[in-house]
DRENTORKOL-3810 file (N, C-alpha, C; in nm, 4 decimals):
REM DRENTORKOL-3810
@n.u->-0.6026; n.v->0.8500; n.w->1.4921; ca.u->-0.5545; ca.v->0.7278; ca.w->1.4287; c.u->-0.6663; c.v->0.6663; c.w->1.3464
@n.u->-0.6228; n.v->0.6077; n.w->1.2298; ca.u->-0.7515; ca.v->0.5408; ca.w->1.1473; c.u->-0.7217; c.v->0.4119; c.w->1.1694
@n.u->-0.8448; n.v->0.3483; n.w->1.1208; ca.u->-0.8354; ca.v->0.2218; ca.w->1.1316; c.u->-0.9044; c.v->0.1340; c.w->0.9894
@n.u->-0.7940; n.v->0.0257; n.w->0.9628; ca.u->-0.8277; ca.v->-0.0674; ca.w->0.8362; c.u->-0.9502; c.v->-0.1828; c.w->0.9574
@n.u->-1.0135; n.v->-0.1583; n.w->0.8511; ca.u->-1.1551; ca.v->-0.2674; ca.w->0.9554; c.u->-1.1910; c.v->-0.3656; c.w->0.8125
@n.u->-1.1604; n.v->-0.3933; n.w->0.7482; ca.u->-1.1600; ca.v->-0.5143; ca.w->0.6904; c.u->-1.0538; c.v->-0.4900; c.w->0.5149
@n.u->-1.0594; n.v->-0.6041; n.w->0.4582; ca.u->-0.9455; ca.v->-0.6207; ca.w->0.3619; c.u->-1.0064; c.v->-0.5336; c.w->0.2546
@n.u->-0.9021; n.v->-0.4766; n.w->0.1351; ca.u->-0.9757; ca.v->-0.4109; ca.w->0.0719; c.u->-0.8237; c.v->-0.4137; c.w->-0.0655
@n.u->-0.8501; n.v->-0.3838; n.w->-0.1800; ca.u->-0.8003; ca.v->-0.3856; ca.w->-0.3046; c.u->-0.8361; c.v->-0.2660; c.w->-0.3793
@n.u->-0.7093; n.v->-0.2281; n.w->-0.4487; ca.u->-0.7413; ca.v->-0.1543; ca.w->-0.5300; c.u->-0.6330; c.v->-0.1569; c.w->-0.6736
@n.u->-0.6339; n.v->-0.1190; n.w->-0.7671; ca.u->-0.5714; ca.v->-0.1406; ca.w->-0.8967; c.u->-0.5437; c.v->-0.2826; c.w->-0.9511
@n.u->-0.4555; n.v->-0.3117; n.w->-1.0589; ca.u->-0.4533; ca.v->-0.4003; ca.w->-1.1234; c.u->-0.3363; c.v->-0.4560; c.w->-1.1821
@n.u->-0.2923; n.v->-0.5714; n.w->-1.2828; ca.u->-0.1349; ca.v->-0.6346; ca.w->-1.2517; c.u->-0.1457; c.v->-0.6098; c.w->-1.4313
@n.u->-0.1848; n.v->-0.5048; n.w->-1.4846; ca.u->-0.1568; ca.v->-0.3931; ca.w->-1.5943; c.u->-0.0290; c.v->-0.3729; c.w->-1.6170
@n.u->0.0349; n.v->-0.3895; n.w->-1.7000; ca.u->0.1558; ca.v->-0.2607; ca.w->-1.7512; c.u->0.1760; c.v->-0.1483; c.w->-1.6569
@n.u->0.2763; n.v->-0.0676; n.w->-1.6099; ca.u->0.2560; ca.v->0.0185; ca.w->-1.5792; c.u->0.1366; c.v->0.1085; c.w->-1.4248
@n.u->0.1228; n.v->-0.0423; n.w->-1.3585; ca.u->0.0275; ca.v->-0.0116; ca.w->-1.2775; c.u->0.0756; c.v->-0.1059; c.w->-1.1446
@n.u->-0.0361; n.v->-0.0772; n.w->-0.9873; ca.u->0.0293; ca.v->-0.1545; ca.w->-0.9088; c.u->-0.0840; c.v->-0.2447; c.w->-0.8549
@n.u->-0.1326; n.v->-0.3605; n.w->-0.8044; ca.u->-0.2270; ca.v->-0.4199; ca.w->-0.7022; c.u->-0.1720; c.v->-0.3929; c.w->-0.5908
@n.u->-0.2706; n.v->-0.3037; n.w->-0.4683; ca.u->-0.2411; ca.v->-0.2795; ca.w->-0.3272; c.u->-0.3310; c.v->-0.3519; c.w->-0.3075
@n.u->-0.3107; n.v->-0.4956; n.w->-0.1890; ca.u->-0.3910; ca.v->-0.5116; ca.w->-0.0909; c.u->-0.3712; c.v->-0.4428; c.w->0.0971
@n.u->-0.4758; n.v->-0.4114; n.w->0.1244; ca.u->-0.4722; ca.v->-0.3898; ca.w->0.2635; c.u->-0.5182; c.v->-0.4352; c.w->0.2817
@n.u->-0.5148; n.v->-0.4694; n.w->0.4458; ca.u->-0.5691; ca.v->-0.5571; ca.w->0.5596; c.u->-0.5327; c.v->-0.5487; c.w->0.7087
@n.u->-0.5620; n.v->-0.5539; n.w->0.7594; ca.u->-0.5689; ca.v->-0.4975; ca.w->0.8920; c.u->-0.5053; c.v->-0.5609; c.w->0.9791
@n.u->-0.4828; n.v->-0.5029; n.w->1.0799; ca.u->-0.3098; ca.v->-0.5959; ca.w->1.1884; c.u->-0.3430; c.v->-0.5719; c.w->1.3135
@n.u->-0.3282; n.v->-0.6804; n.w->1.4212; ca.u->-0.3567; ca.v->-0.6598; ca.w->1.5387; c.u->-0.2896; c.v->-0.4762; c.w->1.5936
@n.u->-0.4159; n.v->-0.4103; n.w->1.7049; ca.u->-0.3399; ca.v->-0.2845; ca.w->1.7680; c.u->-0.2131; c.v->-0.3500; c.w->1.7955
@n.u->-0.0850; n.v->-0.2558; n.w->1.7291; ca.u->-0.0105; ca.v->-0.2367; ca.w->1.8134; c.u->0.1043; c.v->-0.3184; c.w->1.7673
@n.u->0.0559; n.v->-0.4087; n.w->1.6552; ca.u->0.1137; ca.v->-0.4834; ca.w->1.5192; c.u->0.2258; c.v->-0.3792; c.w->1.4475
@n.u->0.2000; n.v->-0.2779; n.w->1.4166; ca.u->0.2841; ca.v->-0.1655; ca.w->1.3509; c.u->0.2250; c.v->-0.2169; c.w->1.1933
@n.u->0.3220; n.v->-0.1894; n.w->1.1322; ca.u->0.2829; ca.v->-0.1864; ca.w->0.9645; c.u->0.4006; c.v->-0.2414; c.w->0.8858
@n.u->0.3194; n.v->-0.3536; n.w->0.8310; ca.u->0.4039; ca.v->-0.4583; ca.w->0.7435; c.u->0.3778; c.v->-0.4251; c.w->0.6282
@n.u->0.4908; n.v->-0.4145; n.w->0.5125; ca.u->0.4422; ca.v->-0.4121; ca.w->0.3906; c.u->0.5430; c.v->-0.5087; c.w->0.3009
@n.u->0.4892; n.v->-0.6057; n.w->0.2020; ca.u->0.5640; ca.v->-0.6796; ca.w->0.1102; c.u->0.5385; c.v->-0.6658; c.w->0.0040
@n.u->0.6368; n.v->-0.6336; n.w->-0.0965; ca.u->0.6395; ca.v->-0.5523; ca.w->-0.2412; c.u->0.6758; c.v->-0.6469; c.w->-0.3160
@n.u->0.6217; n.v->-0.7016; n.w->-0.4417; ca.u->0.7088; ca.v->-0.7756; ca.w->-0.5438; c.u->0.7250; c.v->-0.6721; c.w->-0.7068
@n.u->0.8226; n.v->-0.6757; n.w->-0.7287; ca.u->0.8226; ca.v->-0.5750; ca.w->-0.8593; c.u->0.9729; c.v->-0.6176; c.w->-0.9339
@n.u->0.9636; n.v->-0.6437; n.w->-1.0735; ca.u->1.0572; ca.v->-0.6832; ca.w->-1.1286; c.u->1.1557; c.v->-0.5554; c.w->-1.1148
@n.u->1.1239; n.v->-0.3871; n.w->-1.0640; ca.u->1.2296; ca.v->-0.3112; ca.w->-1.0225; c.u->1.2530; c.v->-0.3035; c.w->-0.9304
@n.u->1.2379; n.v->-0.4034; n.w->-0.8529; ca.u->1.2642; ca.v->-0.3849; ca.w->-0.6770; c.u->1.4219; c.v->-0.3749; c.w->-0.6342
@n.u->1.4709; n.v->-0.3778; n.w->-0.6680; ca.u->1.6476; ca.v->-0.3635; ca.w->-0.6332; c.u->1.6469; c.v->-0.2376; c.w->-0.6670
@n.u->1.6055; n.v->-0.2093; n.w->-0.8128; ca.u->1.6143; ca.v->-0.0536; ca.w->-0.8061; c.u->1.5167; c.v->0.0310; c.w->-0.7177
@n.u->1.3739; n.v->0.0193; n.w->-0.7099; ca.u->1.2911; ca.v->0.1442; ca.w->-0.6557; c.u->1.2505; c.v->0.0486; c.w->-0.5236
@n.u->1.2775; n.v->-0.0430; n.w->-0.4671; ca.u->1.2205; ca.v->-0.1146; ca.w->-0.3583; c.u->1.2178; c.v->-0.0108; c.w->-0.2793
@n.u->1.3244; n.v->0.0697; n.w->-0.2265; ca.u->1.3225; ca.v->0.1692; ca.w->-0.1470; c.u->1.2281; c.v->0.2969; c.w->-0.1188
@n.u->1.2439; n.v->0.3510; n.w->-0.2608; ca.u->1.1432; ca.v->0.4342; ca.w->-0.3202; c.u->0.9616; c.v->0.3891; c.w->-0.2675
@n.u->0.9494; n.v->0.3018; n.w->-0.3035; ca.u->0.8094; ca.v->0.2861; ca.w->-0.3030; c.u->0.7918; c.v->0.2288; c.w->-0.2285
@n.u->0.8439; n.v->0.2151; n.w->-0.0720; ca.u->0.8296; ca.v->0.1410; ca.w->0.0638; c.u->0.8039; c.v->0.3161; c.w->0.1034
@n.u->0.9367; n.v->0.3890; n.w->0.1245; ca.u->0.8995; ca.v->0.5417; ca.w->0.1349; c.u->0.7812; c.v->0.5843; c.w->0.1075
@n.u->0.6999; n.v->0.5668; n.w->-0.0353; ca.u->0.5778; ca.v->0.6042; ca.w->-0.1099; c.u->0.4684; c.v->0.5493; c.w->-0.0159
@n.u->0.4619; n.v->0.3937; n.w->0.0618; ca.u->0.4219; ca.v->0.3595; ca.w->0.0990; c.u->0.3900; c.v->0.4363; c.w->0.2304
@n.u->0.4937; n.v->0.4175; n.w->0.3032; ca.u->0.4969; ca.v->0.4590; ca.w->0.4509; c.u->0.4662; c.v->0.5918; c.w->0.4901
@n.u->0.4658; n.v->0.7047; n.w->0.3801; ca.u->0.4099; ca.v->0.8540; ca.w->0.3362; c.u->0.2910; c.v->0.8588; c.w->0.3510
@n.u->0.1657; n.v->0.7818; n.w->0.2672; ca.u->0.0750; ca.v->0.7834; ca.w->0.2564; c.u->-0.0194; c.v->0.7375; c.w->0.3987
@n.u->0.0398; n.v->0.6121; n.w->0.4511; ca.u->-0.0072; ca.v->0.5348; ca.w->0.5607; c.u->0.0139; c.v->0.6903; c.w->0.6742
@n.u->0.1138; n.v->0.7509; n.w->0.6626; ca.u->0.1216; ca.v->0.8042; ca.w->0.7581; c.u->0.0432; c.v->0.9240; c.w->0.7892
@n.u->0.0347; n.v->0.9987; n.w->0.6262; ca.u->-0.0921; ca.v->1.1337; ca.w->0.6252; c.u->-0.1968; c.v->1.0565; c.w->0.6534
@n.u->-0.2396; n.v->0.9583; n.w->0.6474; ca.u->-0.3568; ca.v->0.8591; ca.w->0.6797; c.u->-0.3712; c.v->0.8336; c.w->0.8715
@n.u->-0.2479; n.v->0.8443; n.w->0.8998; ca.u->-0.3132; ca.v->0.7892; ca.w->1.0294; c.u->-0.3144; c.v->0.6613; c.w->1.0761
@n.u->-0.2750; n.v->0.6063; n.w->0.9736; ca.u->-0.2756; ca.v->0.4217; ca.w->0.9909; c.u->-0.1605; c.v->0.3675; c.w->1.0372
@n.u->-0.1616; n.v->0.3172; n.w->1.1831; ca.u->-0.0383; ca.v->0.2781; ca.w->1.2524; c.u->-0.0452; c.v->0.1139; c.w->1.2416
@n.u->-0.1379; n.v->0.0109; n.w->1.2509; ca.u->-0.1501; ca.v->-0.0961; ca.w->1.2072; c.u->-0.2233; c.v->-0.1387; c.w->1.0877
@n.u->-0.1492; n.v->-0.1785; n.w->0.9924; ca.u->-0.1729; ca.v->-0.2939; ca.w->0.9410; c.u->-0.1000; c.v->-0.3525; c.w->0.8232
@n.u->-0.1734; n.v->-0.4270; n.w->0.7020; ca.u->-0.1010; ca.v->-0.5514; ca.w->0.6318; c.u->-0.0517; c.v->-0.4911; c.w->0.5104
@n.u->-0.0004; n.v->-0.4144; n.w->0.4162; ca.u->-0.0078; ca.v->-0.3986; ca.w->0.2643; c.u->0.1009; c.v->-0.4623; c.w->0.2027
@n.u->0.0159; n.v->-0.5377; n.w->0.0848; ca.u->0.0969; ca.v->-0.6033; ca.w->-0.0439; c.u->0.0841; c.v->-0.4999; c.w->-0.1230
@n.u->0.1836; n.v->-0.5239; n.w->-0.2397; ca.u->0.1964; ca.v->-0.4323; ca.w->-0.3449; c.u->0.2486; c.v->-0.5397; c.w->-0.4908
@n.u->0.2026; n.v->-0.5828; n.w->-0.5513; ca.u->0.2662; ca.v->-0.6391; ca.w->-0.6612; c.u->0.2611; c.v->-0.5371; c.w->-0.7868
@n.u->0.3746; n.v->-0.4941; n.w->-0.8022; ca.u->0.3835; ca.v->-0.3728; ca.w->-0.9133; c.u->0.4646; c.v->-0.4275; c.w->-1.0331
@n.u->0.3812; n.v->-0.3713; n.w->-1.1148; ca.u->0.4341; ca.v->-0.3816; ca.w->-1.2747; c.u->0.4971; c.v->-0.2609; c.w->-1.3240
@n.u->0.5796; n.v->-0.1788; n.w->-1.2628; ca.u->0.5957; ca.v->-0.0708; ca.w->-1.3246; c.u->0.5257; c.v->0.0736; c.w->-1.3015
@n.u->0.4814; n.v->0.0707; n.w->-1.1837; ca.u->0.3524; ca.v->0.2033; ca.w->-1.1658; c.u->0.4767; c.v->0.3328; c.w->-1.1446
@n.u->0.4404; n.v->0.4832; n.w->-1.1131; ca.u->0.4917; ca.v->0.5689; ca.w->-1.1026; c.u->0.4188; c.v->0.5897; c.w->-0.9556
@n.u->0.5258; n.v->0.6948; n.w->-0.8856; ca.u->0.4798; ca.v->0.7561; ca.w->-0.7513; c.u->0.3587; c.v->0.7586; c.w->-0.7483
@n.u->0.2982; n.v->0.7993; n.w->-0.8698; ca.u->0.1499; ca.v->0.9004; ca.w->-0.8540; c.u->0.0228; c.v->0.7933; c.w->-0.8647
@n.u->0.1064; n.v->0.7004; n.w->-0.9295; ca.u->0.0121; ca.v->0.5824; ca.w->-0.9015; c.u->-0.0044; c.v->0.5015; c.w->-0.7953
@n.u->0.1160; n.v->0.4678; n.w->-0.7580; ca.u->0.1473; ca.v->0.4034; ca.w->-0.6111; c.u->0.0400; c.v->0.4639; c.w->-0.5065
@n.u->0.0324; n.v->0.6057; n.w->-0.4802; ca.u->-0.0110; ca.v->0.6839; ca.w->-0.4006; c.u->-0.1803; c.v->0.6683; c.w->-0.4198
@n.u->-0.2176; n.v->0.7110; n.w->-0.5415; ca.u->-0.3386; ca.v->0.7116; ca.w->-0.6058; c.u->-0.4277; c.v->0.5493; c.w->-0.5144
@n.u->-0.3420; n.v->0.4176; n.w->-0.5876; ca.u->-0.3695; ca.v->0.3010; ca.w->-0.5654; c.u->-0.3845; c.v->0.2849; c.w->-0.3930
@n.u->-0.3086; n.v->0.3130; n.w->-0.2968; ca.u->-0.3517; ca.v->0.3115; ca.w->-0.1761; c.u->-0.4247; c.v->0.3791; c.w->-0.1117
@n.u->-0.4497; n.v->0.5198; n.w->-0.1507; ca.u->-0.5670; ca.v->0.6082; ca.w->-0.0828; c.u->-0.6556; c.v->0.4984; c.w->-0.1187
@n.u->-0.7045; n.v->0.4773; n.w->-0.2364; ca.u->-0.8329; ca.v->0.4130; ca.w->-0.2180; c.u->-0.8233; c.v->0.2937; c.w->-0.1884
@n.u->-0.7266; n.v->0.2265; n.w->-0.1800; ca.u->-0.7414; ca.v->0.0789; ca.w->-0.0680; c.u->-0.7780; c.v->0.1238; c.w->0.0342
@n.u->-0.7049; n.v->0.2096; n.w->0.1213; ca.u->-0.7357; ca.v->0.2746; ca.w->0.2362; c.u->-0.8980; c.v->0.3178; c.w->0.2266
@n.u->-0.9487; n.v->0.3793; n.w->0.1648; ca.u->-1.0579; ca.v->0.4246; ca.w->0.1514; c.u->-1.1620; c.v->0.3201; c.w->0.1347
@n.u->-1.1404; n.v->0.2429; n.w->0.0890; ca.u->-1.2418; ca.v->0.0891; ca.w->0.0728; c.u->-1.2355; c.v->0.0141; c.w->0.2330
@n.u->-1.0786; n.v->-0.0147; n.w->0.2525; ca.u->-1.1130; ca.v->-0.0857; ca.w->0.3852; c.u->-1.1512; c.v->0.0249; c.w->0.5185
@n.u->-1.2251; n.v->0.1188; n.w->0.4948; ca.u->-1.3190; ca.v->0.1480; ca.w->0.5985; c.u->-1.2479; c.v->0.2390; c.w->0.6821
@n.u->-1.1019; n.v->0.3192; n.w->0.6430; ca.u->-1.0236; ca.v->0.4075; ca.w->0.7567; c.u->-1.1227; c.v->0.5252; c.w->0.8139
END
């Protein structure tokens, strides 16, 4: 299991791009994530999936991620949280 040991950011509120924050959740918290994206009715689903994929090859059973997306693609979504993940210390 990995662990988020402090808050961490990655990307930007760009065209076409997403801001992930992580942050870390009491053991045992599970994993919260809140998305804002003017396509969220359409891909909300999609990129909670994208989300919960990544957390999971990761190992990360607790903690916090925001996502405010402008439009990013899978590959960005994905891209943008490894290295949140990777900043906050997994």
């Amino acid at each position: 299991m990995s662990q988020i040991k402090k808050m961490a950011i990655a990307g930007t509120m760009e065209s076409n791009d997403i801001l992930i924050t992580v942050a870390p959740a009491a053991a045992g918290a599970g994993i919260a994530i809140e998305l804002t994206s003017p396509v969220l009715k359409q891909y909300g689903r999609q990129m909670k999936a994208i989300i919960e994929e990544v957390l999971a090859e990761h190992h990360v059973t607790d903690a916090v991620i925001n996502g405010s997306d402008k439009g990013a693609l899978d590959c960005t979504i994905k891209a943008r949280l490894i290295t949140a993940l990777e900043r906050a210390g997994e």
